[in-house]
Structure formats: structure tokens, C-alpha cells
GUZA-864103 format. One line per 2 residues: number of its first residue (from 1); for each residue x, y, z of C-alpha. Coordinates in steps of 0.1 Angstrom, whole numbers, plus 5000, padded with zeros to 4 digits. Each point is the difference from the previous one (the first is absolute). Example, Ala and Ser with C-alpha at 12.3 -4.5 7.8 and 13.67 -1.06 7.14 Angstrom:
BEGIN
1	5123,4955,5078  5014,5034,4993
//
This chain:
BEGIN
1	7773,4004,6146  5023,5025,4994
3	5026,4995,4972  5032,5016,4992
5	5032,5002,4981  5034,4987,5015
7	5016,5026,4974  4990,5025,4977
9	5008,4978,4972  4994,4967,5019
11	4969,4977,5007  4968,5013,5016
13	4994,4973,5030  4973,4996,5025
15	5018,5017,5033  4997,4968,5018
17	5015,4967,4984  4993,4963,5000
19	5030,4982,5008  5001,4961,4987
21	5025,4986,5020  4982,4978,5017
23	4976,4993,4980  5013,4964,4993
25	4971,4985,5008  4969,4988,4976
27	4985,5015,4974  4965,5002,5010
29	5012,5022,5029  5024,5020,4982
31	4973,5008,4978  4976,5013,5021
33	5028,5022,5014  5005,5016,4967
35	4965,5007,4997  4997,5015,5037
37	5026,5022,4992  4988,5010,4968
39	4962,5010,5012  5025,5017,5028
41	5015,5019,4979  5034,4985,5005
43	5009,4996,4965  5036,4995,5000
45	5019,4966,5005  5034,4996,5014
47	5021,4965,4992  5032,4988,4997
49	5014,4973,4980  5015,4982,5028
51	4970,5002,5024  4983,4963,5009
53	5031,4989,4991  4996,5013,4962
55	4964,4988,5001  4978,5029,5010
57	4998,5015,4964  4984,4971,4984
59	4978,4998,5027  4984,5030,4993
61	5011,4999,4960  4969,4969,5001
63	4975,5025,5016  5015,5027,4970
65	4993,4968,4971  4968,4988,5016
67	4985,5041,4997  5017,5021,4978
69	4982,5029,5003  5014,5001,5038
71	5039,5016,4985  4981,5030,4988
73	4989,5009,5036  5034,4999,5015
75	5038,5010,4998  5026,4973,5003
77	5034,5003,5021  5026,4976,5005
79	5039,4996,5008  5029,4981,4988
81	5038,4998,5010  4997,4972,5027
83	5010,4962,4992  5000,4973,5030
85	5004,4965,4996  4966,4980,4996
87	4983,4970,4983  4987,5027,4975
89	5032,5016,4987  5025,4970,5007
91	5032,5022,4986  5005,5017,5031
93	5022,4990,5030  4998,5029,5020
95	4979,5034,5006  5015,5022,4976
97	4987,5033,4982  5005,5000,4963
99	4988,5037,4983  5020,4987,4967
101	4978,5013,4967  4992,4960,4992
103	4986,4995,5033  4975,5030,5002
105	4985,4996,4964  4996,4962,5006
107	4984,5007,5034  4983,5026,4987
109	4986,4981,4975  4993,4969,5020
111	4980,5020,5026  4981,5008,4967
113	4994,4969,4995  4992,4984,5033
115	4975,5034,5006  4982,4992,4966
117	5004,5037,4990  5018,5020,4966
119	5012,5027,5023  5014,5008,5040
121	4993,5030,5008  5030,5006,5023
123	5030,4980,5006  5025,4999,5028
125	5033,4992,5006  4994,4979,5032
127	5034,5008,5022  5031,5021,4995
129	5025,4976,4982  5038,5003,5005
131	5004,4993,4969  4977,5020,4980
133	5010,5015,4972  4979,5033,4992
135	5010,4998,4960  4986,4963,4998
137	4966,5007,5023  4991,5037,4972
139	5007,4975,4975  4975,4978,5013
141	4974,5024,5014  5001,5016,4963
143	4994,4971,4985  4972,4987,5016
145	4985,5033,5000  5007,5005,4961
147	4980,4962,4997  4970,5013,5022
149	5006,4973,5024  5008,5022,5024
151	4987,5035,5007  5023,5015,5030
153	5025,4991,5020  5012,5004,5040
155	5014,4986,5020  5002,4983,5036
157	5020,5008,5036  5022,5020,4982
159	5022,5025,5018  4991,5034,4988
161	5042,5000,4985  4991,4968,4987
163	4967,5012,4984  5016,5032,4988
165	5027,4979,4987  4977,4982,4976
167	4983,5026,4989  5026,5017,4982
169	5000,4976,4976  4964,4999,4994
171	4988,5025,4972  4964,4994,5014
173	4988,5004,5038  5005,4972,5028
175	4966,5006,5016  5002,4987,5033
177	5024,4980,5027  4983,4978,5019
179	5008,4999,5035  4989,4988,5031
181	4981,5030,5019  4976,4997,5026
183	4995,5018,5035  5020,4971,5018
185	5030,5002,4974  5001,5041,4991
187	5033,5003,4992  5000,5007,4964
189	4981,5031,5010  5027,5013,5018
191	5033,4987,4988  4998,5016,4965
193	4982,4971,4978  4967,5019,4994
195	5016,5032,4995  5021,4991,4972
197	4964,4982,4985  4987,5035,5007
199	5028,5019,4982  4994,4980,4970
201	4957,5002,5002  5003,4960,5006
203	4972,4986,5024  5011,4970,5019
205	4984,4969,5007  4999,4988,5038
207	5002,4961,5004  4992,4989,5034
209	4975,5028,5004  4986,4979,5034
211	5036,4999,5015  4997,4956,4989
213	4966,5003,5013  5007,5010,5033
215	4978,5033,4995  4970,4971,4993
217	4988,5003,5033  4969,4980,5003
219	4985,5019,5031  4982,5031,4980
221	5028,5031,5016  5026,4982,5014
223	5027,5019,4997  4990,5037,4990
225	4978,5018,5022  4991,5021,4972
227	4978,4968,4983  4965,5010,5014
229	5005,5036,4988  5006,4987,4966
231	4979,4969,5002  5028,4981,4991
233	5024,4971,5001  5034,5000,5013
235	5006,4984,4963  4978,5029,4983
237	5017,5028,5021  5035,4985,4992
239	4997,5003,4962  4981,5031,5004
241	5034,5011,5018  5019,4991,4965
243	4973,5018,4982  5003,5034,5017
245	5034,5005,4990  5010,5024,4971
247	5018,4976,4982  4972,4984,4990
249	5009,4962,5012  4982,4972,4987
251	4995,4974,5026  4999,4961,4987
253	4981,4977,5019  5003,4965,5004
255	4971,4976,5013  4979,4969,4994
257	4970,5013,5012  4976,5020,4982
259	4988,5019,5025  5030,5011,5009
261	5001,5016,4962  4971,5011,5008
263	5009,5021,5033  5031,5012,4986
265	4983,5013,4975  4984,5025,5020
267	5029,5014,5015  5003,5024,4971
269	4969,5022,5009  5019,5008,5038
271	5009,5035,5000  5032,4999,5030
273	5002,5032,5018  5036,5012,5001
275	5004,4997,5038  4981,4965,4999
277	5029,4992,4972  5027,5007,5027
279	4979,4983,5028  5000,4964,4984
281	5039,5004,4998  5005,5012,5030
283	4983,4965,5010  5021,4980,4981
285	5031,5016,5008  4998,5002,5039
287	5011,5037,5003  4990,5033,4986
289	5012,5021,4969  5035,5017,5006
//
């Protein structure tokens, strides 16, 4: 599979990524997920410390302990910054953000912990935070990267002001905001948030890819009339759709099904033509260009 770099100075991924939300679910199959997405050539891993209700990580931190050798074959990514009340972290009363310097080295380092790995190769700050102070999250982000726990930082469903905003107080790159991008949900495309990740050479990653899996049709062309052409998905076409454009978007799936890694896969060797491109949104928007 094709791989690239979010950044000139940033982390060379495979162009489509494995999302772990919902991989809450037992190890056995969240093994042989990681391993069908390996041989796929899907070698990077997106978490979060709060997803499974702050259990995913270990999940797939006992796969990590139980074969070593499996860290070298893939790059790491997860977020912090969101705190909800659960049986797991009993000190919290209501949904809250929290971007202070304590709480992203300790979650930090407890996602290093639960994944059974030294390192995370990219770490997020999870949602904009009213509070955030841009002084305390450097301080943070420099520290973790000075220890090596850490090597580069974005964030998440940050406004580009918001994104711009942090990064003037970075000496080193943010390499990516992670947004939610997909044919059904385009507005970042047009509303300014990819071109300021363009001004600064920042590829995005797309979360949602399948519009919540509504672009998982299970009828082989249901929705594109394009899919025989291609011999395609709807699902394939749609991230092919992200691929094509020149910002170089990183689409992160999430499933439970390894054959649906498997298919998605794929969709990087689809070449859209340009008028195809403007077809498939004509179709999800009803109308014509303007």
C-alpha cells in the first residue's frame, strides 16, 4: 500500500488508517484484525484513550505483549483532552475537556502503558477545549517529545483559527487535524478547514470516511453508477473520493470485520477520473455544481 507523510517533518503512515474504536471486543478478534491489516498493508493504528470506555488500548496493548515484534510493523496514534464520568476514572462528574500539561503527559503515558509500547507515534488533542491554554499544551508536547514518548503531535476537530492558534506556540510542526471528511459530510473541503491544512503542508485525517457507514452498501453499486466501471464498492469508491484530493487526506476506518479491512484496503489502487470525482457528489448532494 501506498505510504506517505502527513508533514514534511511528520510521520510517514499508510494512506488508509485503522481506526480502534470499536474494537472493544476480544482479543482473539482484535488480533487477527491487526494482522489483516498488516498483510494489507494498513500499517497504521488509530486510538484514543477514552475509546471502550478507556479500555480499547489494553485490548490491543495484550496483542502488543503477547508478540513484540508486531510494534515494529506499525505506527501508533492516539488522543487525549476528553474526561467523562465512568466506573474507570471515578473523579469525574461531568464531560469535561481538560488540555492542562498534567493531564496529557499522564494520558500520554498511560496510553503507553495500556498499548505495551516505549513510544506513540502521534498524539492528539481529542476536541477543542475552552479552556486550553497553548503555553501549558508546548510545555507538554515538548516534553514528551524531549522523553521519546512521543514523537509528533496534532490535533483533532480543530477549527483551522483554532489550529493556527496552537501552532504558534509550537517550535515544532502540528502535523495533521483530524476531522470528519467523507462524501456525505464535505464541508471541510469547502469552508476553509483543508485549505488552511494546505497552507501549512499539513495532510488531514478523515474520520467517518463511510459517512457512519452509510456508504457500506451491501448490494455491490448501490449508490454510484460509476461502481462497475471501477469494479468497485460504494465503500471503495467513497474513500477513493478522499484519496483523489490534493490535500492528501488520510481516511480512518473503523470496522469489526476483517474483510471489510480487507476491501478497503483496495480502495487505494482506484484511479477517479476528474469528472467521475464531481459525479459522486453531484449524487450525494442532489443538484449540480454552481
Amino acid at each position: 500500500m501506498e505510504r506517505k507523510k502527513l508533514h514534511k517533518d511528520g510521520p510517514e503512515f499508510s494512506r488508509i488508517v485503522v481506526g480502534a474504536w470499536r474494537w472493544n471486543i476480544d482479543t482473539e478478534t482484535v488480533e487477527k484484525l491487526i494482522h489483516t491489516s498488516l498483510d494489507a498493508g494498513m500499517t497504521t493504528f488509530d486510538h484514543a484513550d477514552i475509546y471502550g470506555d478507556h479500555g480499547n488500548e489494553e485490548i490491543f496493548g495484550r496483542v502488543l505483549k503477547n508478540n513484540p515484534s508486531l510494534r515494529q510493523r506499525m505506527e501508533l496514534v492516539t488522543k487525549c483532552g476528553i474526561k467523562f464520568p465512568s466506573a474507570h476514572r471515578p473523579e469525574s462528574w461531568v464531560k469535561h475537556y481538560n488540555t492542562s500539561k498534567a493531564h496529557i503527559v499522564w494520558s500520554a503515558e498511560n496510553s503507553l502503558k495500556m498499548l505495551g509500547t516505549d513510544r506513540v507515534d502521534l498524539l492528539l488533542i481529542h476536541r477543542p477545549d475552552p479552556l486550553l491554554n497553548p503555553e501549558e499544551v508546548a510545555e507538554a508536547f515538548s516534553q514528551l517529545r524531549q522523553n521519546g514518548k512521543v514523537l509528533h503531535f496534532g490535533v483533532s476537530n480543530f477549527t483551522p483559527t483554532q489550529f493556527e492558534m496552537l501552532q504558534s506556540y509550537l517550535p515544532f510542526p502540528l502535523v495533521t487535524n483530524q476531522l470528519e471528511i467523507s462524501i456525505t459530510h464535505h464541508a471541510p473541503l469547502f469552508d476553509g478547514n483543508v485549505d488552511v491544512l494546505m497552507k501549512h503542508r499539513v495532510a488531514p485525517m478523515a474520520w467517518s470516511p463511510l459517512g457512519g457507514g452509510k456508504l457500506v452498501s451491501e448490494t455491490p453499486h448501490g449508490l454510484f453508477a460509476k461502481g462497475p466501471h471501477y469494479q468497485a464498492t460504494d465503500a471503495q469508491l467513497s474513500l477513493a473520493w478522499l484519496l483523489r484530493h490534493p490535500s492528501s487526506i488520510f481516511p480512518v476506518i473503523g470496522t469489526t470485520k476483517p474483510e471489510r479491512v480487507i476491501e478497503s484496503g483496495k480502495a487505494v489502487d482506484i484511479r477517479l477520473d476528474l469528472q467521475d470525482w464531481f459525479e459522486m457528489l453531484k449524487v450525494v448532494q442532489g443538484r449540480e455544481m454552481p
